[in-house]
C-alpha positions in Angstrom: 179.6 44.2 37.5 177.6 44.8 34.4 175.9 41.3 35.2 174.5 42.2 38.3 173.3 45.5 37.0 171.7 43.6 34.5 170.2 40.8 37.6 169.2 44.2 39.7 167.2 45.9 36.7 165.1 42.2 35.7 164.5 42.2 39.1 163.2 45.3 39.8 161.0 44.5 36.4 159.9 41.4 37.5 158.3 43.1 40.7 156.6 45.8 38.7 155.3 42.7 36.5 153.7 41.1 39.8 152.5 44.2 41.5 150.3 45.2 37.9 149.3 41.2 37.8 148.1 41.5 41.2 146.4 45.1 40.2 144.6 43.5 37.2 143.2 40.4 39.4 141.5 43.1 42.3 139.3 44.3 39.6 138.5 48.1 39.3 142.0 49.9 40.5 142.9 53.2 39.8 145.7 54.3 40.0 146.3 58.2 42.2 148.5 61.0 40.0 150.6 62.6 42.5 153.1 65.6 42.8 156.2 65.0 44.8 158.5 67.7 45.3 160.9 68.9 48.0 159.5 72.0 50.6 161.3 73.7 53.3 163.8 70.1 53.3 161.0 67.8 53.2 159.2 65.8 50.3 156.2 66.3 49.9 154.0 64.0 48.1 150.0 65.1 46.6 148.4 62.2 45.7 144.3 62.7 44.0 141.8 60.5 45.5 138.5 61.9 45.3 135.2 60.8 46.4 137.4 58.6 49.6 136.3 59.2 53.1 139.5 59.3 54.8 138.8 56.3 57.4 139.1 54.3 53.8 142.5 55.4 53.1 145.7 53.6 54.4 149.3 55.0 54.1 152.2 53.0 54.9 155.7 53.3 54.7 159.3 52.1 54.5 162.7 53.1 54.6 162.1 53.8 50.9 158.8 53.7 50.0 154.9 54.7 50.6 152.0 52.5 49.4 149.1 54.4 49.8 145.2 52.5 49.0 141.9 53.4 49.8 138.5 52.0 48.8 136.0 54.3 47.5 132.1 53.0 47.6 129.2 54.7 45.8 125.7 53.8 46.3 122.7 55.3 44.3 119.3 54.6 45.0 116.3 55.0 42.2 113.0 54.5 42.5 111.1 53.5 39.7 107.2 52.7 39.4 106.7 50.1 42.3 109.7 49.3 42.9 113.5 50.2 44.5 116.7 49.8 42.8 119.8 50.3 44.5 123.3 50.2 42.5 126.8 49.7 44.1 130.0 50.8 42.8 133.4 49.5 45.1 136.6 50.7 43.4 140.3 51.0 44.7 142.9 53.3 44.6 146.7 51.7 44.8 150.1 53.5 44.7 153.6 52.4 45.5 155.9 55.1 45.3 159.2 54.8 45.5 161.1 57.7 47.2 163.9 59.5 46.2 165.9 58.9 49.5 165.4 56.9 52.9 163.5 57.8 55.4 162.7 57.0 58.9 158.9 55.9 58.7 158.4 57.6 62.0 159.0 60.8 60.4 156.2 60.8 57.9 152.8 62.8 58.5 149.4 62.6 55.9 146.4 64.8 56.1 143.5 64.3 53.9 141.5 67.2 52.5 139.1 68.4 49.4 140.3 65.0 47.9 143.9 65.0 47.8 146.0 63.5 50.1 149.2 65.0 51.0 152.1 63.0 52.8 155.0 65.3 54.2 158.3 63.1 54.8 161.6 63.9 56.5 164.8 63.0 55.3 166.9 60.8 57.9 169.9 62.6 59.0 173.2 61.2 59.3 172.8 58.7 56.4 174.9 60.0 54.0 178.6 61.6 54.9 180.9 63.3 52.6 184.0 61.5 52.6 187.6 63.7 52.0 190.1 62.5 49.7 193.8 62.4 51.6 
């Protein structure tokens, strides 16, 4: 038993150590802080994004996870003497988070305001059953 505790946890680390390779290779990610708390029996999860317009943000979802990314793109443009200068900056925001129960993806709603993104999910009923003791 204690060996495939041991299995699941390297596991689970060797994931995280792919997903931050795979972060480090896109270039300029940043990473959202959230809040995640529990509301009226739902989670609810306030992620920081600012400066995204919400058709560059993408939420998707499991039975026991959301990966939320967006793309945020800044332009400025300068004009200097004779001529025009315009400057570019593309960044990304990536988050997996991994939820505290399962959930039926159906179930989950996002609405984006003032910068922060907030995802309300339902817990699925029926998944877990106290069991008495004869």
């Amino acid at each position: 038993m204690i060996d495939r505790m041991v299995k699941d946890i390297y596991d689970v680390m060797e994931r995280i150590e792919k997903e931050y390779q795979a972060l480090l290779k896109d270039g300029d990610v940043r990473i959202p802080s959230i809040d995640m708390y529990e509301e009226n029996g739902e989670l609810v999860i306030k992620a920081e994004i600012p400066g995204v317009k919400k058709d560059n943000i993408s939420v998707e979802a499991g039975k026991d996870f959301i990966e939320i990314q967006a793309n945020m793109e800044k332009e400025s443009d300068k004009k200097k003497r004779n001529y025009f200068r315009r400057e570019r900056m593309i960044s990304q925001y990536y988050r997996k988070i991994q939820l505290p129960f399962e959930v039926e993806p159906k179930n989950i709603s996002a609405r984006y305001e003032n910068g922060i993104l907030e995802i309300r999910v339902k817990r699925v009923e029926g998944k877990k059953v106290r069991i008495n003791i004869e």
